[in-house]
C-alpha positions as CSV (number, residue, x, y, z in Angstrom):
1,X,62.0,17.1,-26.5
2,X,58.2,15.5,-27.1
3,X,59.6,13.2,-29.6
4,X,62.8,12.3,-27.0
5,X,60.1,11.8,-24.3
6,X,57.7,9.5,-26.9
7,X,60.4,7.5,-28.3
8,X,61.6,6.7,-24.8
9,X,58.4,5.6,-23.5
10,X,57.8,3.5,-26.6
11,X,61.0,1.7,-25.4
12,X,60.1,1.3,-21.7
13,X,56.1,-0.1,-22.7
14,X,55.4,-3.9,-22.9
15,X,55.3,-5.1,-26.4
16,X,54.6,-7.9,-28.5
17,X,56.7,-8.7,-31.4
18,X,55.3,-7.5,-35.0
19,X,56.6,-10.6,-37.2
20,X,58.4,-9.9,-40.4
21,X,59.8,-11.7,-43.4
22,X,63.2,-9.9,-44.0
23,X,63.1,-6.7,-46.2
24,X,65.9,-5.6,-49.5
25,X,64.0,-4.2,-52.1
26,X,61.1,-1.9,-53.1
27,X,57.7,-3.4,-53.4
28,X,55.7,-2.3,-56.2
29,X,53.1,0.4,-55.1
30,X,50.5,-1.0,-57.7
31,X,49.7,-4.0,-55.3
32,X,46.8,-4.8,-53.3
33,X,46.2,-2.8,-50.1
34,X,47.9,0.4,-50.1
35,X,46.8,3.9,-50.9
36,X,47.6,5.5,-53.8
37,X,49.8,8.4,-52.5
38,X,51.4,5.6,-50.4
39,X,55.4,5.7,-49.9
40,X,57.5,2.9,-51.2
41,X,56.6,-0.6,-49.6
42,X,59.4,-2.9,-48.8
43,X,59.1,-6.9,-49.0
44,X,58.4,-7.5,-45.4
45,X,54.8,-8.5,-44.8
46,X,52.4,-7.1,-41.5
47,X,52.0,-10.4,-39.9
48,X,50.4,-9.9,-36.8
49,X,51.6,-12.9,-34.0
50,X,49.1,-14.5,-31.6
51,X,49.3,-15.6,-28.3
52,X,47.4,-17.4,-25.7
53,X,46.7,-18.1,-22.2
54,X,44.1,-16.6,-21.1
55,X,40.5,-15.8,-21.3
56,X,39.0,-13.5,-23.7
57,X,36.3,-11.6,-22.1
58,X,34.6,-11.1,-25.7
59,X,33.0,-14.4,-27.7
60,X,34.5,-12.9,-31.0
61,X,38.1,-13.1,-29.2
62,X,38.2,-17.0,-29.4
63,X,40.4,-17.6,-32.4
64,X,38.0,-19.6,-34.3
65,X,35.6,-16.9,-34.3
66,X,37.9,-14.4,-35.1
67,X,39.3,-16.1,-38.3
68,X,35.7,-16.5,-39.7
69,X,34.6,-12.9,-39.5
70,X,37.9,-11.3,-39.8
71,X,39.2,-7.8,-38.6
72,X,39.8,-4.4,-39.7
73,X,43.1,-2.9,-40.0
74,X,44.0,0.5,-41.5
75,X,47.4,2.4,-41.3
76,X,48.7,6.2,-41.5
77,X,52.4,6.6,-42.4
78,X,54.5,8.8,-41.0
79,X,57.9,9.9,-42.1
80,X,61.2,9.3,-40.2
81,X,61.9,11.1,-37.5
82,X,58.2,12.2,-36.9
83,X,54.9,11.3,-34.8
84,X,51.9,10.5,-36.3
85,X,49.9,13.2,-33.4
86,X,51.8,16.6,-33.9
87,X,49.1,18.7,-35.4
88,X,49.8,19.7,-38.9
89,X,52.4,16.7,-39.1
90,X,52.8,14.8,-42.6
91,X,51.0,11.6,-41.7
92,X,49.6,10.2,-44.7
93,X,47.5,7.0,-45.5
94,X,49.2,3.9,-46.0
95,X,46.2,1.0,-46.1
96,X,42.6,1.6,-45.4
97,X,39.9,-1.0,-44.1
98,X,42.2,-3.7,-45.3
99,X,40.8,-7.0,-43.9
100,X,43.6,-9.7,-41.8
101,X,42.8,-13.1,-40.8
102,X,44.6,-16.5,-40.7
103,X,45.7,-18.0,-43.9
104,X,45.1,-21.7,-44.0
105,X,43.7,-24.6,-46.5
106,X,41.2,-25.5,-43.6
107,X,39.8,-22.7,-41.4
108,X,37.3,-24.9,-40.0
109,X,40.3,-27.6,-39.2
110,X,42.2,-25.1,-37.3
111,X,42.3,-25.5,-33.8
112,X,45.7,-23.8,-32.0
113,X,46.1,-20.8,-35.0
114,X,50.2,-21.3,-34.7
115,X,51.2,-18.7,-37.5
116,X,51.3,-15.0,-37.6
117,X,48.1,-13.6,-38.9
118,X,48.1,-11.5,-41.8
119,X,45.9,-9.8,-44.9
120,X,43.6,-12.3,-46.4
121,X,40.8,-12.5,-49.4
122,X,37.5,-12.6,-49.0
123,X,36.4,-16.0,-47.9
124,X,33.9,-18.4,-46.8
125,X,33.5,-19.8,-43.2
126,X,35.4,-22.7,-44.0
127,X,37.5,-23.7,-46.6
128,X,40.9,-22.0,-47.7
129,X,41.7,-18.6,-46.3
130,X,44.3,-17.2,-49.4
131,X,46.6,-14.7,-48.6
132,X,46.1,-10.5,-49.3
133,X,49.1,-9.3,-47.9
134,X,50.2,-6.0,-47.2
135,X,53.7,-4.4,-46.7
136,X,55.3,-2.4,-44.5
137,X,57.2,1.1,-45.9
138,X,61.0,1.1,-46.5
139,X,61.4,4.4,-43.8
140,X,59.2,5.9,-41.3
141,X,56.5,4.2,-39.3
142,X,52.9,3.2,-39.3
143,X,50.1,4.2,-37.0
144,X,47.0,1.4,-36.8
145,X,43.5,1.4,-35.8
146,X,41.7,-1.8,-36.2
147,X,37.8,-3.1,-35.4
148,X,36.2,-6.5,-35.4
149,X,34.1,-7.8,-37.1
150,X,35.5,-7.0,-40.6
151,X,33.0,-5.1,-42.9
152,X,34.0,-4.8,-46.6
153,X,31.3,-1.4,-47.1
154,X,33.3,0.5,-44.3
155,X,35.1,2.8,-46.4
156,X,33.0,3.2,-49.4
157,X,33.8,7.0,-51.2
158,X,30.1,6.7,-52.6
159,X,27.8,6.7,-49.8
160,X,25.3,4.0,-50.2
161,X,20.9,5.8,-50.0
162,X,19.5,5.2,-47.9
163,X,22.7,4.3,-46.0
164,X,22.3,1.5,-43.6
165,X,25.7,0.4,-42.9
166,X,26.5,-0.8,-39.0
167,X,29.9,-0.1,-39.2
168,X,31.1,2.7,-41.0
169,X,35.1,4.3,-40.6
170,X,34.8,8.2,-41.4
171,X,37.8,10.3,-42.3
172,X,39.7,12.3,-39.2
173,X,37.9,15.4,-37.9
174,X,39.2,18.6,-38.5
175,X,36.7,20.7,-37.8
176,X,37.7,22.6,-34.3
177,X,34.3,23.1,-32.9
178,X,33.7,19.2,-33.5
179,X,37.2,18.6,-31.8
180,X,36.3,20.2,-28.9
181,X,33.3,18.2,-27.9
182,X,35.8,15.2,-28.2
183,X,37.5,15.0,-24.9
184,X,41.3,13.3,-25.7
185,X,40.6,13.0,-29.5
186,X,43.7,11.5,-31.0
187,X,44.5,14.3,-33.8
188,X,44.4,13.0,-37.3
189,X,42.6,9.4,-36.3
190,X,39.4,8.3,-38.2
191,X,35.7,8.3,-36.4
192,X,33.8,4.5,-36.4
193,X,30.3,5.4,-36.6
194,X,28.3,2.7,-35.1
195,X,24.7,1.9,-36.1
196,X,23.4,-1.4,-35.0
197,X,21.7,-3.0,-37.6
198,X,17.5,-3.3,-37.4
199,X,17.4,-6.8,-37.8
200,X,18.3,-8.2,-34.0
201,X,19.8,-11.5,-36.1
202,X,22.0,-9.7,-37.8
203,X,23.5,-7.1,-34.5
204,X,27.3,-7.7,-33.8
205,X,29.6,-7.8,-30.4
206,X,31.2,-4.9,-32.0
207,X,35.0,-5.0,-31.4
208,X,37.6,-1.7,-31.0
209,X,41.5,-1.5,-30.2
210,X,43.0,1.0,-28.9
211,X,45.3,3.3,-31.6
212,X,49.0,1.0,-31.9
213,X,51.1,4.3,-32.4
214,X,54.3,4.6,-34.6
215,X,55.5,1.7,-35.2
216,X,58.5,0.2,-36.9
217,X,59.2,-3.4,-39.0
218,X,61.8,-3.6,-36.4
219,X,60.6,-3.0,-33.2
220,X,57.7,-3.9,-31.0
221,X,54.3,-3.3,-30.7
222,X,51.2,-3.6,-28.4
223,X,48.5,-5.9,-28.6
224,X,45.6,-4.4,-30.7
225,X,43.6,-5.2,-27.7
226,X,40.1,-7.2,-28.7
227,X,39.4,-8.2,-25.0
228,X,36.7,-5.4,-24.4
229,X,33.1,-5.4,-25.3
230,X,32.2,-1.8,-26.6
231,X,28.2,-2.4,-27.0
232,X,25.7,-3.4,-24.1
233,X,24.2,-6.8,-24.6
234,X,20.3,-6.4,-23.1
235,X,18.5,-10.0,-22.0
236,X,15.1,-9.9,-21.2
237,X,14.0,-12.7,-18.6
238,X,10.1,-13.5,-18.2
239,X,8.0,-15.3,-15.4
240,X,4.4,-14.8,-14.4
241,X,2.2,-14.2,-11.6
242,X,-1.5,-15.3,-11.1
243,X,-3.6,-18.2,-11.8
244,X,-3.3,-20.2,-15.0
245,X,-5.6,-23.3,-15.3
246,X,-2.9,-26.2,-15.4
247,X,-4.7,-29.4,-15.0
248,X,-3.5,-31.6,-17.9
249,X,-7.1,-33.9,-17.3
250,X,-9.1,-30.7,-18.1
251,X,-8.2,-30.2,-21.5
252,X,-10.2,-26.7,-21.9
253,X,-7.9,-25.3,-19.0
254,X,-4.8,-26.3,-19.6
255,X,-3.1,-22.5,-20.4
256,X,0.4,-21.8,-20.6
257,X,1.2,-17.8,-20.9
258,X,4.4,-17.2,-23.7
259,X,5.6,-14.0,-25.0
260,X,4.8,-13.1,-28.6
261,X,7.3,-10.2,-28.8
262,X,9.6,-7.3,-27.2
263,X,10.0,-3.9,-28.7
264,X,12.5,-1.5,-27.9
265,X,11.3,1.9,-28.5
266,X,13.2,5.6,-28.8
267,X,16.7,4.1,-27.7
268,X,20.0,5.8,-29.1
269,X,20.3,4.1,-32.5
270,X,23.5,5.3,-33.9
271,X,27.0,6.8,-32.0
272,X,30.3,7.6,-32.8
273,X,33.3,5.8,-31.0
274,X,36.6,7.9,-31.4
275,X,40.3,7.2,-30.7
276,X,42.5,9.0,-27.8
277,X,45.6,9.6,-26.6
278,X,45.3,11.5,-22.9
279,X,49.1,11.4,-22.4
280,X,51.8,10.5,-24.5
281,X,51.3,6.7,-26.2
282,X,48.3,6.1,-23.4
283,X,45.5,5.3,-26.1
284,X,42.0,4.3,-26.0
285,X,38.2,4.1,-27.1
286,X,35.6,5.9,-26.0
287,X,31.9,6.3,-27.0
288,X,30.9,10.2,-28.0
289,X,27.1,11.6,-26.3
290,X,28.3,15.0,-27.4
291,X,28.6,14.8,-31.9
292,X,26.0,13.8,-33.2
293,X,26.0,11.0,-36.6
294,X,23.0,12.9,-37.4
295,X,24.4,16.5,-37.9
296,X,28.4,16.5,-36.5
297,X,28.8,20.1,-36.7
298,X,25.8,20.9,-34.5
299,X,26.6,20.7,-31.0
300,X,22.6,20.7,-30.0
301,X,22.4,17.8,-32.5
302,X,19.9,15.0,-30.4
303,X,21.6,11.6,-31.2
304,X,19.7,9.6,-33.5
305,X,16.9,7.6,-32.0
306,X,15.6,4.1,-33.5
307,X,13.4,1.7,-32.6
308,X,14.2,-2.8,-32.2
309,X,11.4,-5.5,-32.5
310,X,12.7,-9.0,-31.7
311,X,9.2,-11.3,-33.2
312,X,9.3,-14.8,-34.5
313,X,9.8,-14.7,-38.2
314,X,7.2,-17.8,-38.1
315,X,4.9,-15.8,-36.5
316,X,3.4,-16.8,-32.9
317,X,5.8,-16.7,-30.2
318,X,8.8,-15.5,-30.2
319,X,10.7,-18.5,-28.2
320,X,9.8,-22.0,-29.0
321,X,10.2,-25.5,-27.6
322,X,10.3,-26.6,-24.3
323,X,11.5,-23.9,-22.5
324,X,9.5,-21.3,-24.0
325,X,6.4,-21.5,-21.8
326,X,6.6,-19.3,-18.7
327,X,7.0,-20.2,-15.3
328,X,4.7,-19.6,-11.9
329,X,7.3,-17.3,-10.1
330,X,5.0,-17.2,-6.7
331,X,5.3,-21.0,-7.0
332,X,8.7,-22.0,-7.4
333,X,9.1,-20.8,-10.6
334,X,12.2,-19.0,-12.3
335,X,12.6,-16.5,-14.8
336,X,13.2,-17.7,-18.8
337,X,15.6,-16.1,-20.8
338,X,13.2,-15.4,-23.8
339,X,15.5,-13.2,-26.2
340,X,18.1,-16.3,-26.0
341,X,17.2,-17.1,-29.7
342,X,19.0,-16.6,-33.3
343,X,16.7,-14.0,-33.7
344,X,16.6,-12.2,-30.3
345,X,20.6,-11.6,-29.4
346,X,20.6,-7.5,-28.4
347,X,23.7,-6.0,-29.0
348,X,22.7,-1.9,-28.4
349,X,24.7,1.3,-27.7
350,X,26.1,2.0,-24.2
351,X,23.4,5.3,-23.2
352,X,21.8,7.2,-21.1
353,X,18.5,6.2,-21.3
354,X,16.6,9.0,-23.3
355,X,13.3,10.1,-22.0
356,X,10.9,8.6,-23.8
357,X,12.5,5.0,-24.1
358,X,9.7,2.2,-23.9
359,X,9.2,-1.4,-23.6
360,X,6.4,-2.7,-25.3
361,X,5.7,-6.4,-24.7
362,X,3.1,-8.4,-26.3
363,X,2.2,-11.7,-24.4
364,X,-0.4,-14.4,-25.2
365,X,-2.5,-17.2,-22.9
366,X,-2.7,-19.6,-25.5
367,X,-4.5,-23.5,-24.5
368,X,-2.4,-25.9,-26.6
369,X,-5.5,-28.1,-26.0
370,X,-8.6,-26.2,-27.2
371,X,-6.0,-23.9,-29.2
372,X,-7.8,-20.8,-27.6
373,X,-5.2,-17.3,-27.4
374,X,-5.8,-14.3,-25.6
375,X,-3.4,-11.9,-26.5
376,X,-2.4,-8.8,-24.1
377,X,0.1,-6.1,-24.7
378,X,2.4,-4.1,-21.5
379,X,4.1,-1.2,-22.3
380,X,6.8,-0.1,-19.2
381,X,8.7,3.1,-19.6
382,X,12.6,2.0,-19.8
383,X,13.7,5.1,-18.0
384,X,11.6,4.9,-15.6
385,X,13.6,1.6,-13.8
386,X,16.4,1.8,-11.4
387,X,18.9,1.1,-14.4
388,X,18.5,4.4,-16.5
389,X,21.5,3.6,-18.7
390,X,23.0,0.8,-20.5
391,X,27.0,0.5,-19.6
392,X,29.6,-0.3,-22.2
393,X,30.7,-3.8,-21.9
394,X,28.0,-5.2,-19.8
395,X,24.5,-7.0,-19.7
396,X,21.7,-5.4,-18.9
397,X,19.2,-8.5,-17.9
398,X,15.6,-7.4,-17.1
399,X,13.9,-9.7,-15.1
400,X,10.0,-9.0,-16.1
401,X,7.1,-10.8,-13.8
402,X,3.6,-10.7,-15.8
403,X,0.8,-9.8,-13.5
404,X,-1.9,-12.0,-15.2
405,X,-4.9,-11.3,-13.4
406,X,-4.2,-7.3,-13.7
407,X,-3.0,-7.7,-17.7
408,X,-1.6,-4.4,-18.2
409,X,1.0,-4.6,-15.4
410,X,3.9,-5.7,-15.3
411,X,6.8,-6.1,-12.4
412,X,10.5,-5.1,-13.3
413,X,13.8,-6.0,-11.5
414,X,16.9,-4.6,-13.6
415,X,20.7,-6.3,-12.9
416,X,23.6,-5.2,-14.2
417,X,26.1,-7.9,-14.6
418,X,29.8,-8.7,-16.1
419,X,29.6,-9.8,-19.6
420,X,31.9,-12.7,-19.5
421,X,29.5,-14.0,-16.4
422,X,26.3,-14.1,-18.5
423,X,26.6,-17.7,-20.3
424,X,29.0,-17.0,-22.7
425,X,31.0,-19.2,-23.5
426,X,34.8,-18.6,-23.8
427,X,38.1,-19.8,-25.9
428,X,41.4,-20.3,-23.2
429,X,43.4,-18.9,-26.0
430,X,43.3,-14.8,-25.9
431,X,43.6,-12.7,-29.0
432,X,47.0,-11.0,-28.6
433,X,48.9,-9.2,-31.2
């Protein structure tokens, strides 16, 4: 009767149509892609097809950026006439951490992304994308679970020491305790463990879809849905308060007050995001606070706590140019996004701030005349603010007012604002598939 009831509802949801080459014969099982106790593959590609239309809320959604970094796809076969979530059912691997983008002779050319997307070779930014296809089975269906961006070390059956991976997909849980402390777990479904790399250049936006359950070569299928941010992004905004000499004829007074760096201290470094089904064929994402990366089976297990500096690799300050000097906010003044850099992008785990959490900010009054600098350094307790946690798919912007004649103090406002609102900006074509 479950079956009766899933199949049904399968019929009745919206769906996008998987796009297939037409299938007679059996596809060799030595070929690219597929794991090794994989059924027989027919000769009908997985071609994903795109749409458009609408806004992306995520940057990495606009097709352009999409087909540079590639995505993730990996699939669990299960037989006819079956589910891929009874527990103790026969699902089986089919492909895992196989990467799809758009085939072309000119990536960096492409501009409307007409044809159905597919598996690709590694490949450059622009240039040729060659094709990697892989093939759905002659029978059964296919289960997928897919992230952005695409990470070639995801999957690795030798764990790398010290292991500092930022995306890593981990085998299905079967432990029950662990199970338990995963509220709608799909049964059977791989774990993404999420580290965000120590580097702030090199953090990703991060991208999950929702589990795309059972399906055939014939019929439809969902949109892997891309549109939702899964980290936090965290901007810090500075302005000052206080005198500064600022008279360009007095050459030994003419200060200007920059910020030499930001660290983040004792935030939640590393999480786990799962895959769930509450009801039948209603799937998501969600974040875990509950299993630790650190020690899974331990349910008092703290979550792993890490550390983010954003500095100028140059040294000095940590925003250059025009803009990087900050402004009088007592006197008409406004707040400069300072983190805005190559270097300075936060892309951090959606928390609960721990207890603990700092922000340690070193700023310098530096004369560009007499090349004097005085440097001072603020530390402000994160938890301590009117924000004490970081939301999934939002921007946290602090808005931080230097109190220069007290030097250690600092003034903190805290918003919380829509993503696709905070200067990004956005392709009108959405990624749909």
């Amino acid at each position: 009767m479950e079956t009766t009831f899933k199949t049904l509802i399968r019929v009745l949801l919206p769906t996008l149509t998987v796009a297939l080459a037409a299938a007679a014969c059996t596809k060799d099982l030595s070929h690219s892609g597929l794991d090794p106790e994989s059924p027989a593959a027919s000769e009908a590609p997985i071609e994903f097809a795109v749409g458009g239309g609408t806004k992306g809320q995520a940057p990495i959604t606009s097709l352009a950026a999409l087909a540079e970094q590639d995505f993730s796809v990996s699939a669990w076969y299960s037989p006819q006439g079956e589910t891929f979530d009874v527990p103790g059912g026969t699902a089986v691997k089919y492909i895992t951490n196989h990467r799809f983008g758009y085939v072309t002779s000119d990536l960096a050319g492409e501009t409307t992304f007409p044809n159905p997307w597919q598996g690709v070779a590694p490949h450059a930014s622009a240039g040729m994308v060659n094709p990697n296809p892989v093939y759905w089975p002659l029978d059964g269906t296919l289960t997928f679970f897919s992230y952005a961006p695409y990470r070639a070390d995801a999957a690795l059956e030798t764990l790398p020491v010290p292991d500092t991976r930022d995306i890593v997909l981990e085998p299905a849980v079967t432990d029950a305790g662990i199970i338990s402390r995963l509220p709608g777990y799909l049964i059977g479904s791989p774990l993404l463990r999420v580290t965000p790399a120590a580097s702030v250049a090199d953090q990703v936006d991060f991208l999950c879809a929702p589990p795309a359950l059972d399906r055939t070569s014939a019929g439809g299928s969902l949109p892997l849905d891309f549109s939702r941010h899964r980290m936090t992004q965290v901007e810090f905004w500075f302005a000052y308060k206080g005198p500064l000499q600022s008279d360009p004829s007095q050459t030994q007074t003419f200060e200007q007050a920059r910020v030499s760096s930001i660290e983040i201290q004792n935030v939640v470094g590393s999480k786990y995001m799962y895959f769930t089904e509450t009801t039948p064929y209603l799937t998501g994402n969600t974040w875990s606070d509950t299993v630790s990366p650190a020690d899974p089976a331990n349910s008092t297990a703290e979550l792993p706590k890490t550390t983010y500096l954003l500095k100028s690799t140059e040294g000095g300050e940590l925003k250059t140019g025009l803009d990087a000097s900050l402004e009088d906010i007592e006197n008409g003044g406004a707040y400069r996004f300072i983190n805005d850099t190559p270097a300075g992008h936060l892309y951090l785990l959606p928390q609960t701030l721990p207890a603990g959490a700092r922000l340690v900010i070193n700023y310098t009054i530096l004369n560009l005349y007499a090349g004097t600098r005085v440097s001072e350094v603020v530390t402000w307790n994160l938890d301590a603010g009117t924000v004490t946690a970081w939301p999934e798919g939002k921007v946290v912007r602090y808005l931080i007012t230097l109190d220069l004649p007290a030097r250690g103090s600092v003034g903190v406002k805290t918003l919380v604002i829509p993503w696709e609102d905070s200067g990004n900006v956005h392709n009108e074509q959405e990624l749909l598939y």
